[in-house]
N, C-alpha and C positions, 0 to 999 in steps of 0.2 A: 504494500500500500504506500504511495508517492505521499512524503510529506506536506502538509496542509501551506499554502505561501501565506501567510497571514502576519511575519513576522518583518520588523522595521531595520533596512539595514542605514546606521547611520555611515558618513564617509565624512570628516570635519575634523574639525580643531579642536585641542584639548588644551585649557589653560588654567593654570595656578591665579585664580583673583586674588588678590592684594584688594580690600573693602574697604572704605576709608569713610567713617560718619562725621559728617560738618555742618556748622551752622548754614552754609553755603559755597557755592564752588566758587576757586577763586578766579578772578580776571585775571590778563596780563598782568605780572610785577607784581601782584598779591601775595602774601601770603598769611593763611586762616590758619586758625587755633582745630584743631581738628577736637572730637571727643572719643573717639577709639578706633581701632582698625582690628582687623579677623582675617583669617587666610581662608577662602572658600572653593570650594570645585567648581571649576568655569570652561570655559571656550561655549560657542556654539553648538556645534557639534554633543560634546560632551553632555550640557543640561537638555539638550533634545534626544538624546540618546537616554538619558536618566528619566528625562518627562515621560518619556515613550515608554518604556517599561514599569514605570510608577501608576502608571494608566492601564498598566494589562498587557498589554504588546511584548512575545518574545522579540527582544531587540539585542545587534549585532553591530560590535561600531569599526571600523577600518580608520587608522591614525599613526600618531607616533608621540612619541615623550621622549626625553633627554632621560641619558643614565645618571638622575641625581635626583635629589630630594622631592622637588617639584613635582617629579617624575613619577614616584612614588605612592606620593598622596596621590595622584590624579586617577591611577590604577586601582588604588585602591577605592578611590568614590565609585570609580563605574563597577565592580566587584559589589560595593554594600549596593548598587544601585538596582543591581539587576542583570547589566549589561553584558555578554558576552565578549571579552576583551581579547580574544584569541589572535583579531588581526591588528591590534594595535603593538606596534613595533618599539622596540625601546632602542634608538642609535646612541651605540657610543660616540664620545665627544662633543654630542649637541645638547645645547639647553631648551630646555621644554620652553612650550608657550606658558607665556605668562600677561597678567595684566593690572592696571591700577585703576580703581574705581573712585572717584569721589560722589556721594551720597548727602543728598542737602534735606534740610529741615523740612521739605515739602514731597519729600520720598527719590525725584527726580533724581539725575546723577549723571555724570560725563565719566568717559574712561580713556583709558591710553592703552593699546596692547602692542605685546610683543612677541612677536610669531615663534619665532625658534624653530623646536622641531618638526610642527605642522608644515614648514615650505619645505619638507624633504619627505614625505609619506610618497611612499614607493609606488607607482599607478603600475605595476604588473605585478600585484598582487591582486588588482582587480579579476586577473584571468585565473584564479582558483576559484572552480565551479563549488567547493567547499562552501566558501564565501556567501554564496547566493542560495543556498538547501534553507529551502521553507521561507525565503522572502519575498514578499507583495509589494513593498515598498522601498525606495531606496529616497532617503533623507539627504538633501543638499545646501550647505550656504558658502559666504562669501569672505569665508576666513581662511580658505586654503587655496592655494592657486586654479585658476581657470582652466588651467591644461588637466586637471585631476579632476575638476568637477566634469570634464565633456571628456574625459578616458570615462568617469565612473556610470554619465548620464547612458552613452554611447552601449557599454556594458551592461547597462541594467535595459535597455531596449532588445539589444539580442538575446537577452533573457525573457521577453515579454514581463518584465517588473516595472509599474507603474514610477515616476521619475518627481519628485517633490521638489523645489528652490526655495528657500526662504530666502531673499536676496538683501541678506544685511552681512556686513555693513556693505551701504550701495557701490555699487560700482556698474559701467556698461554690461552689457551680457553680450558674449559672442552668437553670434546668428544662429551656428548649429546649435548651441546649447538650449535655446529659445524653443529649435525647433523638434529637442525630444523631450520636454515638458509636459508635463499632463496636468502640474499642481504649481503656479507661483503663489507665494505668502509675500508680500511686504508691509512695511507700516506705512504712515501717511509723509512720512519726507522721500522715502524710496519708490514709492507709487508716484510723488510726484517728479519726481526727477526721470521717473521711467516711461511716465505718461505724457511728458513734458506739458502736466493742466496743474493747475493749484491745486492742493488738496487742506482745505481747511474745516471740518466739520463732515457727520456721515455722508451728507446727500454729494457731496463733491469726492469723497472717497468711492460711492458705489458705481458714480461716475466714472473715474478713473479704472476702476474695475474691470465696466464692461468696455473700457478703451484700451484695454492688457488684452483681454478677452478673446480679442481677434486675432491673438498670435497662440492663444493659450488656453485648452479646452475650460481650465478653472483657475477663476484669479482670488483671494483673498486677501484685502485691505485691512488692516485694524490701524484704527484711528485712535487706540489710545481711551482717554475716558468718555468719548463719543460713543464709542460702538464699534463693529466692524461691520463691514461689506466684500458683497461675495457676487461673483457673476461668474456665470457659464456660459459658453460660445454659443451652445444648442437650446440652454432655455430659462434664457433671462439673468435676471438678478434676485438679491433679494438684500437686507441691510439689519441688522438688531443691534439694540442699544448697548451700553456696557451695564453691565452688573455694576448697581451702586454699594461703594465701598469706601470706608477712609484710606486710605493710602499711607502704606508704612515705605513700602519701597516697591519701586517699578523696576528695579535692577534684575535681569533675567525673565520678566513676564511675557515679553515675545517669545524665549524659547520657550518657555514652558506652552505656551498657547501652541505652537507648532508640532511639540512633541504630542501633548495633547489628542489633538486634530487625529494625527497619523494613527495614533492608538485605535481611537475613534473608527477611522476608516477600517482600518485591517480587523476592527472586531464586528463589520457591516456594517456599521452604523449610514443611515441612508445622509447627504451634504449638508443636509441644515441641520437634523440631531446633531454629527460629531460636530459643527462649530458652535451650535448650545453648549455643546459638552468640554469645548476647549476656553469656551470664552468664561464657562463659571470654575474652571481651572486655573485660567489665567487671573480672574477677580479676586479667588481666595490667597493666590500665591501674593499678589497686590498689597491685601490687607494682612497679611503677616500667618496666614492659617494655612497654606499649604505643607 
């Protein structure tokens, strides 16, 4: 009996957060009295990989980490997480990704990241059919080089494996990559920069959506404390509010919404349950309850 494809394979960055809580971030030439800092399990990749299986989803991640401490912890988060870490690589003499967050009084936050080992994950590991036993999905964003995300996108098509992009942090997308897409996620500054339309509140999100749309069987916008929106090529749109929340911190609430989603699909969930189902994911992780 052929195993069940149901299972999220992520392919991303894995990074060491460096957390930093302040009254505010600072400006140029600033510098703010911080009130504590914590080391957390990060990259992209990694908390969609952790979301995804925190949600139900067997998940599988493909990466690298530096042979050092960083290295370690990070291994170890996806390990308590869930995550099958069998293709993530540990290269001697590189440092893992890592990064720095500041975190302001209003939950909001800027970051600084530093790639390390993710710009060296090996894209002919992708051709271990190992790799791909029992996955439906393959998970993508924009923390590891372009040439690995359209080896991985490319690979997961000759597999018949549906092809997911969260495309943060924004950058252009190469044509082919667009064109074996089945799933874009962006937020509303990457929607707009993608869409080339403003995107300021839902109804101009779900806009930008169905103007993704036409390159991409399904597009999903989150707007942040608006709401998100969602269009299909084949039939329509549609738009929900956000889950009202006090807001402790927005720092990883996009992955977690994405990981979410992906869960969502691979356990059938029909397009608008699983973004119900990511968006009050994404609300509780918000307010401090995830």
């Amino acid at each position: 009996m052929s195993q069940p494809a149901n299972g999220v394979l992520v392919v991303g960055s894995l990074h060491y957060d460096i957390m930093v809580a302040a009254p505010h971030r600072p400006v140029a030439g600033e510098t703010v009295q911080g009130e504590r800092w914590f080391p957390k399990f990060g990259g992209k990749g990694g908390n969609q990989a952790v979301a995804a299986a925190r949600a139900g989803a067997p998940v599988r991640m493909l990466g690298a980490v530096g042979d050092d401490a960083f290295g370690a912890f990070l291994r170890e988060g996806l390990s308590r997480g869930g995550v099958d870490d069998r293709w993530v690589a540990t290269l001697p003499g590189e440092g893992s990704g890592m990064s720095v967050a500041v975190s302001d009084a209003s939950g909001d936050y800027g970051a600084v990241i530093v790639s390390g080992a993710n710009l060296r994950i090996d894209p002919a590991r992708l051709e271990d059919d190992g790799l791909w036993a029992g996955m439906g999905l393959l998970m993508l964003q924009n923390e590891v080089s372009e040439a690995l995300n359209l080896a991985a996108a490319r690979a997961a098509r000759a597999r018949g494996v549906r092809v997911c992009l969260n495309a943060a942090p924004y950058r252009p997308l190469h044509p082919g990559l667009v064109g074996a897409l089945d799933i874009l996620i962006a937020n509303a500054l990457e929607a707009e920069a993608l869409s080339k339309r403003a995107v300021a509140g839902l109804d101009q999100a779900e806009e930008a959506a169905e103007r993704l749309a036409r390159a991409v069987p399904i597009v999903v916008v989150t707007a942040g404390g608006d709401g998100v929106a969602v269009a299909e090529s084949r039939s329509g749109s549609f738009a929900l509010p956000a889950e009202r929340v006090t807001p402790v911190s927005t720092h990883g609430a996009g992955d977690l919404f994405a990981g979410a989603l992906a869960a969502a699909l691979m356990d059938g969930a029909p397009l608008r349950e699983a973004v119900e189902r990511a968006n009050r994911a994404a609300a509780r992780h918000v307010a401090g309850l995830g």
